[in-house]
C-alpha positions in Angstrom: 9.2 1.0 -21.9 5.8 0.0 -23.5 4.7 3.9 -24.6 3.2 3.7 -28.1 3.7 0.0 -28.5 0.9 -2.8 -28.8 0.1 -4.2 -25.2 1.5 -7.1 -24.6 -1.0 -9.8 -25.2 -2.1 -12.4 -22.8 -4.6 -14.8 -21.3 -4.6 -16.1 -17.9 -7.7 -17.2 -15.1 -9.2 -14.2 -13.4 -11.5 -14.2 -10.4 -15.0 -12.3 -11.9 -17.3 -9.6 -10.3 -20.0 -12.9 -9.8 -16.8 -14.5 -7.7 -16.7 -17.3 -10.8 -13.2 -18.0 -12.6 -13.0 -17.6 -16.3 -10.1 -16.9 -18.7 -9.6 -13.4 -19.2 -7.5 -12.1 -22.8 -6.8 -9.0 -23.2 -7.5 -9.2 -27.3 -11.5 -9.7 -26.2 -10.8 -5.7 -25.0 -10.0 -4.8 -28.4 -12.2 -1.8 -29.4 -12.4 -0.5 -26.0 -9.6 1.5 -24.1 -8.3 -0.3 -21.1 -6.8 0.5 -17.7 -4.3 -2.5 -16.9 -3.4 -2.3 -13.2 -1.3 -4.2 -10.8 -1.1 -4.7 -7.2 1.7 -6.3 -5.1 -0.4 -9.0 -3.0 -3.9 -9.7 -1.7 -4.3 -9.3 1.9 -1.9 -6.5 1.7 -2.0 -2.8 3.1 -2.1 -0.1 0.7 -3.4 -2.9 -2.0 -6.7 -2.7 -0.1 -7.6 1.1 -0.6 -6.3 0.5 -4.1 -8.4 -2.3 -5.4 -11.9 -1.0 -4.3 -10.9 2.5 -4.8 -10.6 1.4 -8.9 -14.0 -0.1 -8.6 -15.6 3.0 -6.8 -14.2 4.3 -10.5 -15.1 1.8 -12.6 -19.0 3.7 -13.7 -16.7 6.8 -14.4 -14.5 4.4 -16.6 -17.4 2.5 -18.0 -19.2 5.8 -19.4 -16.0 6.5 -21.2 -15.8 3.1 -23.3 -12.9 1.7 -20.9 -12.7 -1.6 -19.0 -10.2 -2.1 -16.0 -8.1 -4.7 -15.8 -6.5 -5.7 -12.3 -3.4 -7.5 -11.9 -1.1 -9.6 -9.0 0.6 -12.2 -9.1 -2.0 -13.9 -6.6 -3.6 -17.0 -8.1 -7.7 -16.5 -8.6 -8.5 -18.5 -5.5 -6.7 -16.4 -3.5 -8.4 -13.2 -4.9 -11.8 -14.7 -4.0 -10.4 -15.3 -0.5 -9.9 -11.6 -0.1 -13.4 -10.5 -1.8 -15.2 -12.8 0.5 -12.9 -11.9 3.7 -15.0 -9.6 5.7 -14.5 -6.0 5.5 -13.9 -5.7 9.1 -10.7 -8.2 8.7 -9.3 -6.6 6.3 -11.6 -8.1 3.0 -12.4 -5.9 -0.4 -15.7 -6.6 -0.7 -17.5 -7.1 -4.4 -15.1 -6.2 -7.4 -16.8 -5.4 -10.7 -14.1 -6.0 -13.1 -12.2 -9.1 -13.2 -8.7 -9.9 -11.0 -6.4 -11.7 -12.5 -4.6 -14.4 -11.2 -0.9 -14.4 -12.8 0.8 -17.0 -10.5 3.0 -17.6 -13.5 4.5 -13.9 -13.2 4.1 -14.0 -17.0 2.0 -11.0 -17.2 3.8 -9.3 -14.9 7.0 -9.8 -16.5 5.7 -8.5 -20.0 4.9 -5.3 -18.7 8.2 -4.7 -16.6 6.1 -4.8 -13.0 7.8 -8.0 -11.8 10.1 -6.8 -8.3 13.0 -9.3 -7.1 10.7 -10.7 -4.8 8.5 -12.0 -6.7 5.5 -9.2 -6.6 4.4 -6.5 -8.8 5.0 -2.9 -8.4 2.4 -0.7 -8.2 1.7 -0.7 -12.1 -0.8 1.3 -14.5 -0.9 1.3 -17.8 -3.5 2.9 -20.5 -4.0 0.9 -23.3 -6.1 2.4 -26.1 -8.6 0.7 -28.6 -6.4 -0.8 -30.8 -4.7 -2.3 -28.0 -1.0 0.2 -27.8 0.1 1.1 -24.6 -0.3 5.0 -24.1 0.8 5.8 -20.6 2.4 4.0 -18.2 3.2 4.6 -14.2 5.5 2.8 -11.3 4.6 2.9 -7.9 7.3 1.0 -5.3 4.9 -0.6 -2.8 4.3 2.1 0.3 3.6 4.8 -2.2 -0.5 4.5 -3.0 -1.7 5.5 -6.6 -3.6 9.2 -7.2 -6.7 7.0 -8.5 -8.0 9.8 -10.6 -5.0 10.5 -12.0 -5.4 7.2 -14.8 -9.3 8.8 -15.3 -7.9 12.4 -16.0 -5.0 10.8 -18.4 -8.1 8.5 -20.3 -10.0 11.7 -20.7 -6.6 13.5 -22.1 -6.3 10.7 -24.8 -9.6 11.2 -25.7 -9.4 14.5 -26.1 -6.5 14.5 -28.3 -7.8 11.7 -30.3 -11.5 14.0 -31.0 -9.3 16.7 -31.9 -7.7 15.2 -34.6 -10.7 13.9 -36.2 -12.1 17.1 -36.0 -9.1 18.2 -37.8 -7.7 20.5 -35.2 -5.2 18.8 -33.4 -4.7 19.7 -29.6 -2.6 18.3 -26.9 -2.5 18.7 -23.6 -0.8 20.7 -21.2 0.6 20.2 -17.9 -2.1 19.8 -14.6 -4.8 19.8 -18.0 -8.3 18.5 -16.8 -11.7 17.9 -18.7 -13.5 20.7 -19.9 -10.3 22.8 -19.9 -8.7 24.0 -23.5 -5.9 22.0 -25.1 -2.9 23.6 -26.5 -2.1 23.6 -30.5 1.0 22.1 -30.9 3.2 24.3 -32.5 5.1 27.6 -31.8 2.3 30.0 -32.4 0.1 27.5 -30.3 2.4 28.0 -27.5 2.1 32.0 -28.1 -1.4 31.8 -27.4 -1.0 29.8 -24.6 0.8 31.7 -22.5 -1.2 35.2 -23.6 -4.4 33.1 -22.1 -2.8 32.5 -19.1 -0.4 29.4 -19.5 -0.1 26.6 -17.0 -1.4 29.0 -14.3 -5.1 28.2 -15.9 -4.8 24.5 -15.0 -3.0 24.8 -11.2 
Protein backbone atom coordinates (compact mmCIF):
# COMPACT_ATOMS: atom_id res chain seq x y z
CA UNK A 1 0.00 0.00 0.00
CA UNK A 2 1.35 3.49 -1.22
CA UNK A 3 -1.26 5.78 1.22
CA UNK A 4 0.81 8.61 2.69
CA UNK A 5 4.01 7.50 1.18
CA UNK A 6 6.12 9.49 -1.55
CA UNK A 7 5.05 8.33 -5.14
CA UNK A 8 7.17 6.21 -6.46
CA UNK A 9 9.43 8.04 -8.81
CA UNK A 10 10.00 7.40 -12.44
CA UNK A 11 10.73 8.41 -15.94
CA UNK A 12 9.86 6.59 -18.97
CA UNK A 13 8.69 7.78 -23.01
CA UNK A 14 5.12 8.94 -23.19
CA UNK A 15 3.12 9.59 -26.36
CA UNK A 16 2.12 13.67 -25.99
CA UNK A 17 -1.26 15.57 -26.61
CA UNK A 18 0.77 16.96 -30.14
CA UNK A 19 1.18 12.89 -30.88
CA UNK A 20 5.22 13.60 -30.31
CA UNK A 21 7.31 11.30 -27.80
CA UNK A 22 9.17 12.82 -25.02
CA UNK A 23 10.28 11.56 -21.56
CA UNK A 24 7.89 12.05 -19.04
CA UNK A 25 9.16 12.13 -14.80
CA UNK A 26 6.98 12.33 -12.48
CA UNK A 27 9.46 14.75 -10.17
CA UNK A 28 8.83 17.64 -13.19
CA UNK A 29 4.99 17.37 -11.43
CA UNK A 30 6.30 18.43 -8.22
CA UNK A 31 4.23 21.40 -6.91
CA UNK A 32 1.22 20.23 -8.59
CA UNK A 33 -1.21 17.48 -7.37
CA UNK A 34 -1.41 14.54 -9.81
CA UNK A 35 -3.82 11.89 -10.93
CA UNK A 36 -1.66 8.76 -11.92
CA UNK A 37 -3.89 6.31 -13.86
CA UNK A 38 -3.58 3.03 -15.48
CA UNK A 39 -5.21 1.08 -18.11
CA UNK A 40 -4.88 -2.62 -19.09
CA UNK A 41 -4.16 -2.28 -22.97
CA UNK A 42 -4.75 -0.04 -25.97
CA UNK A 43 -7.18 -1.21 -28.32
CA UNK A 44 -9.11 -2.59 -25.43
CA UNK A 45 -12.96 -2.36 -24.41
CA UNK A 46 -13.68 -0.63 -21.32
CA UNK A 47 -10.01 1.13 -21.75
CA UNK A 48 -11.61 3.17 -24.49
CA UNK A 49 -14.43 5.03 -22.44
CA UNK A 50 -11.79 5.33 -19.78
CA UNK A 51 -9.01 7.15 -21.49
CA UNK A 52 -11.08 9.99 -23.23
CA UNK A 53 -13.47 10.08 -20.41
CA UNK A 54 -10.20 11.39 -18.15
CA UNK A 55 -9.52 13.94 -20.83
CA UNK A 56 -13.19 15.18 -21.14
CA UNK A 57 -11.97 15.87 -17.17
CA UNK A 58 -8.79 17.06 -17.58
CA UNK A 59 -10.13 21.34 -17.78
CA UNK A 60 -11.98 20.31 -14.42
CA UNK A 61 -8.51 18.92 -13.20
CA UNK A 62 -6.47 21.64 -14.69
CA UNK A 63 -8.51 24.55 -12.80
CA UNK A 64 -7.61 22.67 -9.66
CA UNK A 65 -3.66 22.80 -10.10
CA UNK A 66 -3.61 18.84 -11.08
CA UNK A 67 -2.03 17.12 -14.04
CA UNK A 68 -3.18 13.55 -15.15
CA UNK A 69 -0.92 11.10 -15.75
CA UNK A 70 -2.04 7.88 -17.91
CA UNK A 71 -0.47 4.67 -17.67
CA UNK A 72 -0.23 0.85 -19.62
CA UNK A 73 2.07 -1.10 -20.17
CA UNK A 74 1.73 -0.26 -24.09
CA UNK A 75 4.90 1.10 -25.57
CA UNK A 76 4.30 5.00 -27.01
CA UNK A 77 4.00 3.91 -30.53
CA UNK A 78 1.38 1.80 -29.85
CA UNK A 79 -0.60 4.56 -27.95
CA UNK A 80 -0.27 6.91 -31.00
CA UNK A 81 -1.70 3.92 -33.01
CA UNK A 82 -4.85 4.08 -31.03
CA UNK A 83 -5.09 8.08 -30.97
CA UNK A 84 -4.82 8.14 -34.65
CA UNK A 85 -7.13 4.90 -35.16
CA UNK A 86 -10.44 6.31 -36.24
CA UNK A 87 -13.15 6.72 -33.83
CA UNK A 88 -15.39 4.62 -35.83
CA UNK A 89 -12.79 1.53 -35.39
CA UNK A 90 -12.51 1.76 -32.21
CA UNK A 91 -9.66 4.92 -31.94
CA UNK A 92 -9.51 7.59 -28.80
CA UNK A 93 -9.15 10.43 -30.57
CA UNK A 94 -6.77 13.54 -29.26
CA UNK A 95 -5.44 13.04 -25.64
CA UNK A 96 -4.34 16.14 -23.73
CA UNK A 97 -2.21 14.75 -21.17
CA UNK A 98 0.57 12.48 -21.90
CA UNK A 99 0.34 8.35 -22.11
CA UNK A 100 2.90 6.68 -21.00
CA UNK A 101 4.45 3.94 -22.54
CA UNK A 102 5.84 1.43 -19.65
CA UNK A 103 6.81 -1.58 -21.84
CA UNK A 104 9.24 -2.34 -19.11
CA UNK A 105 6.30 -2.99 -16.51
CA UNK A 106 8.59 -0.94 -14.15
CA UNK A 107 6.05 1.55 -13.41
CA UNK A 108 3.47 -0.68 -13.11
CA UNK A 109 5.22 -2.74 -10.76
CA UNK A 110 6.09 0.14 -8.31
CA UNK A 111 2.62 0.98 -7.83
CA UNK A 112 1.30 -2.69 -7.33
CA UNK A 113 -0.93 -2.56 -10.74
CA UNK A 114 1.09 -5.17 -12.52
CA UNK A 115 -1.69 -8.55 -13.05
CA UNK A 116 -0.09 -12.13 -13.88
CA UNK A 117 -0.51 -11.51 -17.37
CA UNK A 118 1.35 -8.98 -17.84
CA UNK A 119 -1.23 -5.83 -17.88
CA UNK A 120 -2.23 -3.36 -15.40
CA UNK A 121 -5.31 -3.19 -13.30
CA UNK A 122 -7.43 -0.58 -13.51
CA UNK A 123 -5.28 1.71 -11.22
CA UNK A 124 -5.70 5.38 -9.73
CA UNK A 125 -3.76 7.02 -7.57
CA UNK A 126 -3.74 10.79 -6.04
CA UNK A 127 -0.63 12.06 -5.57
CA UNK A 128 -0.37 15.42 -3.86
CA UNK A 129 2.24 18.40 -4.31
CA UNK A 130 4.95 17.16 -2.59
CA UNK A 131 4.62 14.17 -4.51
CA UNK A 132 2.95 11.34 -1.47
CA UNK A 133 0.43 9.13 -2.60
CA UNK A 134 -2.96 10.07 -0.97
CA UNK A 135 -5.56 7.69 -2.35
CA UNK A 136 -5.40 4.83 -4.12
CA UNK A 137 -8.13 2.53 -6.16
CA UNK A 138 -8.12 -1.16 -7.91
CA UNK A 139 -10.25 -1.93 -10.60
CA UNK A 140 -10.03 -5.78 -12.11
CA UNK A 141 -10.43 -5.16 -15.85
CA UNK A 142 -14.48 -5.51 -16.68
CA UNK A 143 -15.25 -3.19 -13.86
CA UNK A 144 -15.00 0.70 -15.46
CA UNK A 145 -13.86 3.52 -13.12
CA UNK A 146 -16.62 6.18 -11.56
CA UNK A 147 -14.46 9.03 -13.35
CA UNK A 148 -15.65 11.69 -11.09
CA UNK A 149 -15.01 9.84 -8.29
CA UNK A 150 -10.76 10.78 -8.38
CA UNK A 151 -12.18 14.69 -9.12
CA UNK A 152 -14.50 14.58 -5.92
CA UNK A 153 -11.56 12.83 -3.79
CA UNK A 154 -8.94 15.85 -5.30
CA UNK A 155 -11.40 18.40 -4.20
CA UNK A 156 -11.65 16.44 -0.61
CA UNK A 157 -7.81 16.81 -0.21
CA UNK A 158 -8.06 20.17 -0.88
CA UNK A 159 -10.47 20.90 1.31
CA UNK A 160 -8.86 19.40 4.15
CA UNK A 161 -5.55 20.80 3.33
CA UNK A 162 -7.40 24.83 3.24
CA UNK A 163 -8.75 23.91 6.47
CA UNK A 164 -5.79 23.43 8.25
CA UNK A 165 -4.16 26.39 7.10
CA UNK A 166 -7.00 28.27 8.12
CA UNK A 167 -6.53 26.67 11.43
CA UNK A 168 -9.76 24.74 11.61
CA UNK A 169 -9.14 21.47 10.67
CA UNK A 170 -11.98 19.50 8.84
CA UNK A 171 -12.23 16.14 7.26
CA UNK A 172 -14.53 14.66 5.29
CA UNK A 173 -17.35 12.50 5.67
CA UNK A 174 -18.79 9.76 3.81
CA UNK A 175 -20.62 10.48 0.14
CA UNK A 176 -18.97 14.38 1.06
CA UNK A 177 -19.01 16.60 -2.24
CA UNK A 178 -17.74 20.27 -2.85
CA UNK A 179 -19.53 22.98 -1.42
CA UNK A 180 -20.82 20.64 1.35
CA UNK A 181 -19.49 21.16 5.21
CA UNK A 182 -16.64 19.04 6.55
CA UNK A 183 -16.77 17.36 9.86
CA UNK A 184 -14.35 18.41 12.85
CA UNK A 185 -12.54 15.62 13.84
CA UNK A 186 -13.11 14.93 17.23
CA UNK A 187 -16.00 13.66 19.44
CA UNK A 188 -17.83 16.88 19.89
CA UNK A 189 -17.33 17.32 15.97
CA UNK A 190 -19.15 14.15 15.49
CA UNK A 191 -22.03 15.53 17.96
CA UNK A 192 -22.67 18.18 15.76
CA UNK A 193 -22.71 16.18 12.93
CA UNK A 194 -25.26 14.03 13.45
CA UNK A 195 -27.59 17.02 15.16
CA UNK A 196 -27.16 18.65 11.40
CA UNK A 197 -28.32 15.84 9.84
CA UNK A 198 -25.24 13.23 9.59
CA UNK A 199 -24.43 11.28 6.48
CA UNK A 200 -28.13 11.67 5.39
CA UNK A 201 -26.92 15.40 4.17
CA UNK A 202 -24.48 13.96 1.64
CA UNK A 203 -26.75 10.86 0.18
Amino acid sequence: MLIDQPAPAFTCLACMPDNSFKEVSLSEYKGKYVILFFWPADFTFVCASEVPGFDKLLPEFEKRNCAILGVSTDTHHAHKGWKLLPKELGGIGDIKYPMIGDKTKEIAAAYDVLQPDGLCARGVFLIDKEGIVRAEHKNCDPLGRNLDEPLRLLDGLQFHEKSIAEGNKQVCPASWKLGKKGLTPTMEGVGTFNKEGGVSEYL
